[in-house]
C-alpha positions, -999 to 999 in steps of 0.1 A, spaced: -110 -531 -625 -124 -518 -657 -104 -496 -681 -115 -476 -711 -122 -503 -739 -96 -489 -763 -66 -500 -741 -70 -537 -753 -62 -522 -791 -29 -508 -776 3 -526 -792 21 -546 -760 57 -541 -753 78 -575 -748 111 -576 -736 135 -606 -723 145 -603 -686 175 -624 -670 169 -616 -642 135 -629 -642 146 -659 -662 175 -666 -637 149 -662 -607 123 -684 -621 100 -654 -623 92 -656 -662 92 -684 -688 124 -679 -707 123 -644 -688 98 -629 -716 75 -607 -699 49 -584 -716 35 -551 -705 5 -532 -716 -7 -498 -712 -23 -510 -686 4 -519 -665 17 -481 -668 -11 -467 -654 -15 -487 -629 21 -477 -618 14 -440 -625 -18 -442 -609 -36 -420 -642 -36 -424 -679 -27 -387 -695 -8 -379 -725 25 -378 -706 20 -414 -693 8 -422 -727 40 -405 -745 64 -422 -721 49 -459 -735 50 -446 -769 87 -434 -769 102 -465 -749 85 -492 -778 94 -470 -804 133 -467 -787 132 -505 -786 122 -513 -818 147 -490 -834 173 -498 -810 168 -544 -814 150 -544 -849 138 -581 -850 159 -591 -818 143 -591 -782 148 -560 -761 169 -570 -730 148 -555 -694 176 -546 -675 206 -541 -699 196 -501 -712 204 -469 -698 186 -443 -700 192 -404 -699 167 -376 -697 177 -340 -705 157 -322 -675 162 -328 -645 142 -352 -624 121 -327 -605 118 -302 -640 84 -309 -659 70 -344 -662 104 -360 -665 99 -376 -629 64 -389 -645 81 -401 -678 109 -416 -657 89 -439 -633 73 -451 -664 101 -459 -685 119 -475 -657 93 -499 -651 94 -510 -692 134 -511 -696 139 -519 -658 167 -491 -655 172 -474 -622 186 -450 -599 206 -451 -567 181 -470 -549 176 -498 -584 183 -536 -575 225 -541 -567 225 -573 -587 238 -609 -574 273 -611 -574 283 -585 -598 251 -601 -622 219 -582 -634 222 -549 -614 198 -527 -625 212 -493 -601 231 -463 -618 209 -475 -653 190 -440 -650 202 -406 -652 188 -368 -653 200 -333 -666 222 -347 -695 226 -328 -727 214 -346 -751 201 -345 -785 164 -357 -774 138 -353 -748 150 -392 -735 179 -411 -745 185 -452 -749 214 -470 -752 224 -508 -750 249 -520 -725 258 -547 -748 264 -527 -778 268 -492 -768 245 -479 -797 218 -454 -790 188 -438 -799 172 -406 -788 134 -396 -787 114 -366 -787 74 -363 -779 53 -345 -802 20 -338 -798 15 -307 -812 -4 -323 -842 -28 -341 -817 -41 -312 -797 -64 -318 -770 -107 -309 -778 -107 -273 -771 -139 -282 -746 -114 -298 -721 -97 -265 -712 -131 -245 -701 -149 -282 -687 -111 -284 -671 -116 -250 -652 -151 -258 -639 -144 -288 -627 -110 -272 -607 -135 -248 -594 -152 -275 -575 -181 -280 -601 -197 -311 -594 -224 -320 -623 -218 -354 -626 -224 -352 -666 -197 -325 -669 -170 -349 -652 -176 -379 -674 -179 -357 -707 -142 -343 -694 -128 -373 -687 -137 -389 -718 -125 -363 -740 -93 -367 -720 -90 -401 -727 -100 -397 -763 -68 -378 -768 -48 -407 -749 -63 -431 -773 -50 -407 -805 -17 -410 -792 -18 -443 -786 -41 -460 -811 -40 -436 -842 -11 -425 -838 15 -449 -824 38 -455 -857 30 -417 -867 70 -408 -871 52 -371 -865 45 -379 -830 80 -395 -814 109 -378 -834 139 -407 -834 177 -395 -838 208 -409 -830 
């Protein structure tokens, strides 16, 4: 399976699972994920998929600092509603990072390492997505902006042809590079831009 070469320069995200440590699934439970991983899961890269990586390291790095982010032990809370937008987009990709989860999320063993009721919609909050710790109770809240990383203005009209059933070969690949040009903005030029995920607690 071959990828565009710029998701090798994208920052991983590691976090420490019990559950995985407990299970024998990961050494010491540590398990990384790339951007990769995401898309995979989404089935796509775009800049929502993209944004929803972005947020979740930068939410873990402001929420543990220099500590390990604990998979499975963060909830998280999204203003819209699950069907509104690209929230149910967003969601599936920041439950796979922090392992939070719905209803139908893992019940745990014995009363240990449920991940279920970690994942909630149409919550006012302060942000676009919130974080908090289970062990701590501290929070953060982020907001995706990508105003300042607006998309080639050939995309819209190539966009439009190829959506009218176009089917030049040369037109598709110059689309879907520009496309993933953008992704690699977010992603690569921009992922400690504070311009481009707005942090508040």
């Amino acid at each position: 399976m071959a990828f565009p070469s710029f998701f090798a320069e994208i920052r991983p995200i590691i976090l420490r699972d019990r559950l995985a440590q407990f299970l024998g699934a990961a050494d010491g439970g540590l398990i990384e994920y790339h951007y990769a991983d995401v898309v995979k899961l989404a089935g796509h890269s775009c800049p929502t998929v993209a944004g929803a990586y972005l947020m979740t390291s930068r939410a873990l790095n402001a929420l543990y600092g220099d500590d390990m982010p604990e998979r499975g032990d963060i909830r998280v809370d999204f203003s819209e509603a699950q069907s509104s937008g690209v929230a149910g987009v967003t969601a599936s990709v920041v439950g796979l990072l922090t392992g939070a989860a719905g209803i139908g999320g893992f019940k745990g063993i014995a009363g240990n390492f449920s991940r279920r009721d970690l994942l909630h919609f149409d919550i006012e909050l302060p942000g676009e997505v919130c974080f908090t710790r289970q062990d701590t109770g501290d929070s953060i809240c982020a907001s995706l902006q990508l105003a300042h990383i607006p998309p080639d203005p050939r995309m819209g009209p190539l966009l439009q042809r190829l959506l009218a059933g176009e089917r030049d070969a040369v037109v598709a690949e110059v689309f879907a590079t520009l496309w993933q040009d953008r992704v690699r903005q977010i992603l690569v030029d921009h992922f400690d831009d504070p311009e481009t995920v707005l942090l508040t607690r």
